[in-house]
N, C-alpha and C positions, 0 to 999 in steps of 0.2 A: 504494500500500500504506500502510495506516497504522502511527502513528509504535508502536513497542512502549511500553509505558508499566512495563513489568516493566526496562526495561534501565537505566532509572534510578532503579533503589530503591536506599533510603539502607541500605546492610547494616551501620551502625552499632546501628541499633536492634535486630536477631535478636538472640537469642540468639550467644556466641561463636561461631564455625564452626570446629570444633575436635571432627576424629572419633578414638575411640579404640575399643580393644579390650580386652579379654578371653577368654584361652583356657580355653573353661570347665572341660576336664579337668586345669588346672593352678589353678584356685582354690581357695579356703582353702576345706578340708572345715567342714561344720557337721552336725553328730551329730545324730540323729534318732531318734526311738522310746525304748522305755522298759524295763528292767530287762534282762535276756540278750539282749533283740532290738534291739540297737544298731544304727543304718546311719547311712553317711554319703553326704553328697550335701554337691557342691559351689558354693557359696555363691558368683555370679557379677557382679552389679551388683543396685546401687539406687542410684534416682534419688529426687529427690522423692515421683513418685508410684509407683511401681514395683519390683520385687522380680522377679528371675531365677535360677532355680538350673537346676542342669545335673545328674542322678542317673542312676547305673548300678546294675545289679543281676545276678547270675545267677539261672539257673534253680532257682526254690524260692525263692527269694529272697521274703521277706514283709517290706514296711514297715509297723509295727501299725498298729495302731487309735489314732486322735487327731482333733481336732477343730477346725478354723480358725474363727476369732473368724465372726461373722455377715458382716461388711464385706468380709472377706477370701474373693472365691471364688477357685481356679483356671481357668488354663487351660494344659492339659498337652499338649505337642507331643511326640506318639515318634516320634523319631530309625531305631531299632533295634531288632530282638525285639519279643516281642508280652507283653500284660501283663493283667493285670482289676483295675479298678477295683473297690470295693464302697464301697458307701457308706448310707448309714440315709435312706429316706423321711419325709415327716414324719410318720407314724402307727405308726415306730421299725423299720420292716419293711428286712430286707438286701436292697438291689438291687445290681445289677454292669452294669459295660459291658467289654466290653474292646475293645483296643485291640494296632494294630501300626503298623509303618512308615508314615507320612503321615498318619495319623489326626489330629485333635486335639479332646482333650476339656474340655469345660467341665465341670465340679462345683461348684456353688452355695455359697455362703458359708454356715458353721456345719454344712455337712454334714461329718458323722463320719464318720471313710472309713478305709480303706488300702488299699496296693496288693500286689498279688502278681504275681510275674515266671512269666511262663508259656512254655512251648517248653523248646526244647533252645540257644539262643543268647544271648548278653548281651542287656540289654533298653540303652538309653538314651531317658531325655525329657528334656524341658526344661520347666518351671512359670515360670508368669510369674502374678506375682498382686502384686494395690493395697498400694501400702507402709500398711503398720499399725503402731501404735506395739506392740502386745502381739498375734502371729502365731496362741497357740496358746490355748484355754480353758485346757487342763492347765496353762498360765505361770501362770493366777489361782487356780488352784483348788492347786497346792503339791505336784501328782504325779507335776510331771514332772521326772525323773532327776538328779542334779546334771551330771552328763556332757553335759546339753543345755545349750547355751548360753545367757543372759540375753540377751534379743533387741536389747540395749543395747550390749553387748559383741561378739558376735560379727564374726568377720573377714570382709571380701567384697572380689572380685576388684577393685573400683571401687564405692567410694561418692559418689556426683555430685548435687550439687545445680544440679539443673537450670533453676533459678530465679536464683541468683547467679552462674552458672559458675565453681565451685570444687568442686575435689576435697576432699574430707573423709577418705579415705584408696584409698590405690590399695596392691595387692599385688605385690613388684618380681619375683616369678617369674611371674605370668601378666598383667599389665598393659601397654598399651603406647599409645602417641598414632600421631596419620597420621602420614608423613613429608611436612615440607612443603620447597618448594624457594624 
C-alpha cells in the first residue's frame, strides 16, 4: 500500500482550525424595509467574503421592494413555510418564483425584489450573499429609512475574518467556539 502523503501535512499553514457557531434565531436583528413596513431579520455571520442572515415571517407577511447592489446576488435556502419571491426582469417586467421547504433560490444581483410569506405557517430562510461594502442601492440613493442600519454599523452574530483568523466582533447571546479537549 502506498505511503499516505495527506498524513503528513504541515497544519501550521491552514487556516486556524477553530469551528464556531451561531444560533441564528438569537442574532442581532437588522431592520429591513422602509416607512410602516419594517421587518427584521437576523443578522448571523460575515466573513470576509460572505454574508448570512437567518429571517422569519408570518402569513401576509411582505418584505418590500429594495434593491441589492449588482455584485450582490442571493441565494435563499427555506427552512419552513412557503413564500414568493418577485423580482423585476431586465425589461422592468414582475416575475415570481416561489418557494417552500428545501427549495433554494438564486436571484441575481441588482434585481429589485421582495418577498411575501404565503400559507397559513411561519415561513423561515436563510440568505447567504458576497460581502459588499454598500448591500443596498437605496444606502446611495438616501431613501432608505433611518431605522435601517448603516451597513458599517450594524450588529452580526460573528464577524470573522477569514483571512487573518480574528474575530472582529462576536455577539455573547448567540455566539459560541467548538469545545476543545
Amino acid at each position: 500500500m502506498a505511503d499516505n502523503p495527506v498524513a503528513d501535512k504541515d497544519y501550521s499553514v491552514l487556516p486556524k482550525q477553530q469551528a464556531f457557531k451561531v444560533h441564528a434565531p438569537d442574532a442581532p436583528d437588522l431592520v429591513e424595509g422602509a416607512g410602516d413596513n419594517l421587518k427584521t431579520v437576523h443578522s448571523v455571520m460575515l466573513t470576509n467574503d460572505m454574508y448570512v442572515t437567518w429571517t422569519t415571517g408570518q402569513p401576509g407577511d411582505v418584505f418590500p421592494l429594495h434593491t441589492h447592489m449588482p455584485e450582490m446576488y442571493q441565494i435563499l435556502t427555506t427552512i419552513k413555510g412557503r413564500c414568493v419571491w418577485y423580482y423585476k426582469d431586465n425589461d422592468g417586467n414582475e416575475q415570481s418564483i416561489e418557494a417552500g421547504p428545501g427549495d433554494v433560490v438564486y436571484l441575481p444581483g441588482g434585481a429589485e425584489n421582495r418577498v411575501e410569506v404565503i400559507g397559513d405557517e411561519e415561513h423561515i430562510h436563510i440568505g447567504s450573499y458576497p460581502r459588499v461594502r454598500v448591500p443596498r442601492v437605496e444606502q446611495l440613493t438616501g431613501i432608505v429609512p433611518d431605522e435601517v442600519e448603516n451597513p458599517k454599523d450594524f450588529r452580526v452574530g460573528v464577524d470573522f475574518d477569514n483571512v487573518r483568523d480574528i474575530y472582529h466582533e462576536t455577539d455573547e447571546e448567540s455566539f459560541s467556539e467548538a469545545d476543545h479537549e
